[in-house]
N, C-alpha and C positions, 0 to 999 in steps of 0.2 A: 131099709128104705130111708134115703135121704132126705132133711126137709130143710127146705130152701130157706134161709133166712133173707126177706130185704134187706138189697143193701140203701146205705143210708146216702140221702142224695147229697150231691158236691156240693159242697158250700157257693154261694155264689160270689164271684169274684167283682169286686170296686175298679169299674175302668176308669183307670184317674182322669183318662180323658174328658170322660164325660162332663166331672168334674171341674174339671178346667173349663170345659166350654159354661159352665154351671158360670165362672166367674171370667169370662172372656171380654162380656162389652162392661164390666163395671172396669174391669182391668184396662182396657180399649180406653176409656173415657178419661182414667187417672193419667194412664201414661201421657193419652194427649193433650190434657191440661198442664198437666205439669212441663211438656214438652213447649208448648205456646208460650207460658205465665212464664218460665223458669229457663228454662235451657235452653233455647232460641234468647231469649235476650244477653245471656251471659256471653253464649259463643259469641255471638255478635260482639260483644265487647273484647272477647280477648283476640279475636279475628280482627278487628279493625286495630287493634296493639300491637298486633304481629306484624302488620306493615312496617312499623320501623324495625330498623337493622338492629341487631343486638346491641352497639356503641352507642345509638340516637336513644335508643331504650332506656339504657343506664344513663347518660348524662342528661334525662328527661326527669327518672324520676329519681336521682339522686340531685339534681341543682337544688342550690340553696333553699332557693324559695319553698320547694317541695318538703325538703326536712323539717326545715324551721315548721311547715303546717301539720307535718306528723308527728311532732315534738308538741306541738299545743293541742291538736286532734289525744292522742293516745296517751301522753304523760296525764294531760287534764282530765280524760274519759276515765283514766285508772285512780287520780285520787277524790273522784266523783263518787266511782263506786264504792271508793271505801268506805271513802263518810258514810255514803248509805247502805251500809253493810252494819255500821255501829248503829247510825239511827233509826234505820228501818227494820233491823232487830228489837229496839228498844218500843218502838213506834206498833210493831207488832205481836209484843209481849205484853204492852198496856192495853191493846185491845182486844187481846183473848184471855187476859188474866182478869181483869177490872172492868166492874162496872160503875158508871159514869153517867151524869146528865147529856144532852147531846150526843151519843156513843156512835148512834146507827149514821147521825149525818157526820161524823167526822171519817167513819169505815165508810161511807160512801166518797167523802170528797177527796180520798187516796185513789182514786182511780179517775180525778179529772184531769191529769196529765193527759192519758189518756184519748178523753173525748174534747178536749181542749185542742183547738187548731193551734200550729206552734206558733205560728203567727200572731197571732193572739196573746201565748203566752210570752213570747217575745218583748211585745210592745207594754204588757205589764210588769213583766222585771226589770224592762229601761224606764218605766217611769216611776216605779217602784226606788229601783237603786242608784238613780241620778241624784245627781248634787242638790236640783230640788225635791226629791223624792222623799216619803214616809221614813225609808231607810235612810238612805242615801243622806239625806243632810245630817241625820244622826253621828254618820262615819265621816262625813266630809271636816269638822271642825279637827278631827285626828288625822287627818291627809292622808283617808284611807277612798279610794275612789272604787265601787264596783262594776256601774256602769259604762260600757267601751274600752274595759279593759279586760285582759285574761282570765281576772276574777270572776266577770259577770261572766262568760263564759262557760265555769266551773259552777257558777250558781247554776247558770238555764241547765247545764247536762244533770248538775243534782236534780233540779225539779223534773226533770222527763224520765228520771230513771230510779227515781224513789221508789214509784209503784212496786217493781221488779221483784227487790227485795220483800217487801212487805206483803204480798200477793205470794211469795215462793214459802215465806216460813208461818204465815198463818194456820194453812192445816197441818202442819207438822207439830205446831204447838198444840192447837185443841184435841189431834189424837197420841198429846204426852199423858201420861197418868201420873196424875199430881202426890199420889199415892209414895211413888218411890219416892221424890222428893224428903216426904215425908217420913218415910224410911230413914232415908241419911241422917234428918237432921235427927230422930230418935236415938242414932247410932252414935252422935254427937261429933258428927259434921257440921261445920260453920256454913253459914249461908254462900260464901264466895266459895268451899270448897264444894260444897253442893252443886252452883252454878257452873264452877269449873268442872269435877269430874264426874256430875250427873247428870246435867242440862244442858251443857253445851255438846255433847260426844255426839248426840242426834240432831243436833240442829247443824252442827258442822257442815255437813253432806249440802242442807237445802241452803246456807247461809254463803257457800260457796260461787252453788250454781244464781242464785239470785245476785250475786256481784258480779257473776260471767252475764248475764243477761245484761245487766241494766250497764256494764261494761260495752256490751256489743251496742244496746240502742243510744248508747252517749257519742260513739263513733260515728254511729249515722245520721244523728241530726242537725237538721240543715237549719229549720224556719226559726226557732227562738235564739239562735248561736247570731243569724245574720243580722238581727235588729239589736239584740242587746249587744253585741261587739264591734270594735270602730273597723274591723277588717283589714288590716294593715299586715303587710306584708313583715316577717319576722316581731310582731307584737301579738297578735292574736289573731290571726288568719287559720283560721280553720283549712282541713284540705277538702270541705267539699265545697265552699266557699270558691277556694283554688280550680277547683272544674269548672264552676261557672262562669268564673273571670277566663277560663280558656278559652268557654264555648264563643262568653262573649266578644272575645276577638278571632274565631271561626279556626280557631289552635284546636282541630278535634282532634288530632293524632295526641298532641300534650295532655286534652282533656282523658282519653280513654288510657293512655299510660297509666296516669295516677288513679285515675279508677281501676284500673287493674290488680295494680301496687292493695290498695283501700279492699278491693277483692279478693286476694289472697289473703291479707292478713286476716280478715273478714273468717273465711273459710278454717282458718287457723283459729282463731278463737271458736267455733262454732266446734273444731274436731275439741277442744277443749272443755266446752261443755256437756258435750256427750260423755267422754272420760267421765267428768264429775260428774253426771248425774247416774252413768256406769255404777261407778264408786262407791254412790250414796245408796244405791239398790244391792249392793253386795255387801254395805255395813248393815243396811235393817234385814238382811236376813242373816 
C-alpha cells in the first residue's frame, strides 16, 4: 500500500504588474512634472532655434559679439571656480577641523548666497567695489578698478558659487577619520606629504564635483553679473546679459540661438559631473 505524500504548494508567483500598477500614478505624476517644469520648456527652445537655417544658425551664434560673451561667461565662470576650489576647501576644512568663537554664524552665513536675491547681491558688490567703495577705494589709489569691469564680474560668480564647494566637501571631511592622519605622521610623514597623499586622494572626488557645480551656477547667473558689470559689448558682457538685449529688441530667433548654444554646453557640463561624481563613488568603494 501506497501512501500519498502532499505535494508541497507552488510557490506563488510576483505579477510584476501589479507592482507596476503599485507605482503607476507616483510615476504618472513625476513624468508629468517633469514633462511641464522640464521638457516642454527646453523643446520649445530648441524648436523655436530650428527655425533658422543651419547658415543663420552659425553666423548667429558664432558673431563676434556672441564669442566675446562666451569668452567672459565660461573663461571667468572657470577661474571663479577655481579660486573656490582652493578657498572653499580651506574655508571648509577650518570649519570641520576647528573650533572658534562665532563658528555656527559664520557656517550659516556660507549659505546666504544662496537665500540672497542676486539683485541684492549685486548692488552690494558694486557698492562695495566702486571707486567709492569699502574695497574699491582701497584698490583704486593702485589703478586697480573692480567695479563695471570683468573683475567685478569674477568677483559676483565667486560669491554665488562659493557655497558649491564648501557645502560638497564638508561631509566628506567630518566622515575622514583623523586617525589615519595620525598614522602617517607616526610613520614619519611630513604634514604636506600627509595632506598630499592622505587627505587630499578622498577629497579629490568631492573637490572636483563642487568646482563642476559652482562652475555650472556661475554660467547661469544673471542678477549680480548685470548690476556689478558696465555690460559692454566685447569688455564684460555676459551671454545671458546678451539674450536679453536680444529679447529687448524682439531678436527672439537671436535670443533662443545663444540659449541654445548656453544649453548644450549647459548639458555638457552636467554629463561631466555625473562622470565625477560616477568617479568619486567608484574611488570610496
Amino acid at each position: 500500500m501506497t501512501v500519498s505524500t502532499p505535494s508541497s504548494p507552488a510557490p506563488i508567483k510576483k505579477n510584476p504588474l501589479n507592482q507596476i500598477s503599485k507605482l503607476s500614478w507616483p510615476w504618472r505624476i513625476t513624468l508629468g512634472y517633469l514633462t511641464i517644469m522640464l521638457l516642454l520648456p527646453v523643446s520649445a527652445l530648441i524648436l523655436k532655434a530650428s527655425t533658422e537655417n543651419p547658415a543663420d544658425f552659425w553666423r548667429i551664434a558664432t558673431s563676434p559679439v556672441a564669442l566675446a560673451t562666451y569668452d567672459v561667461t565660461f573663461v571667468t565662470s572657470l577661474i571663479a571656480a577655481l579660486i573656490n576650489g582652493v578657498f572653499g576647501t580651506l574655508i571648509a576644512w577650518v570649519l570641520v577641523r576647528y573650533d572658534f568663537p562665532f563658528k555656527r554664524v559664520i557656517d550659516a552665513a556660507i549659505d546666504l548666497p544662496f537665500a540672497l536675491p542676486t539683485s541684492v547681491a549685486g548692488l552690494t558688490l558694486a557698492s562695495v567695489y566702486s571707486n567709492n567703495g569699502w574695497i574699491g577705494s582701497l584698490l583704486a589709489p593702485f589703478g586697480i578698478k573692480v567695479a563695471f569691469t570683468r573683475l567685478g564680474v569674477g568677483v559676483a560668480m565667486i560669491f554665488i558659487s562659493l557655497p558649491f564647494v564648501v557645502r560638497t566637501l564638508q561631509p566628506v571631511l567630518q566622515d575622514m577619520e583623523k586617525e589615519i592622519e595620525e598614522a602617517a605622521w607616526s610613520l614619519g610623514a611630513s604634514r604636506w606629504q600627509t595632506f598630499w597623499r592622505v587627505v587630499l586622494p578622498p577629497l579629490l572626488p568631492a573637490i572636483l564635483t563642487g568646482i563642476s557645480l559652482g562652475f555650472s551656477r556661475a554660467v547661469g547667473e544673471y542678477g549680480s553679473v548685470v548690476i556689478v558689470a558696465s555690460n559692454v559689448p566685447f569688455k564684460d558682457l555676459i551671454a545671458s546679459v546678451l539674450i536679453i538685449q536680444r529679447l529687448e529688441q524682439y531678436d527672439y530667433s537671436g535670443a533662443t540661438v545663444i540659449g541654445t548654444v548656453l544649453l548644450l554646453i549647459s548639458l555638457g557640463i552636467l554629463l561631466a559631473i555625473n562622470l565625477l561624481q560616477a568617479w568619486g563613488r567608484r574611488y570610496e568603494l
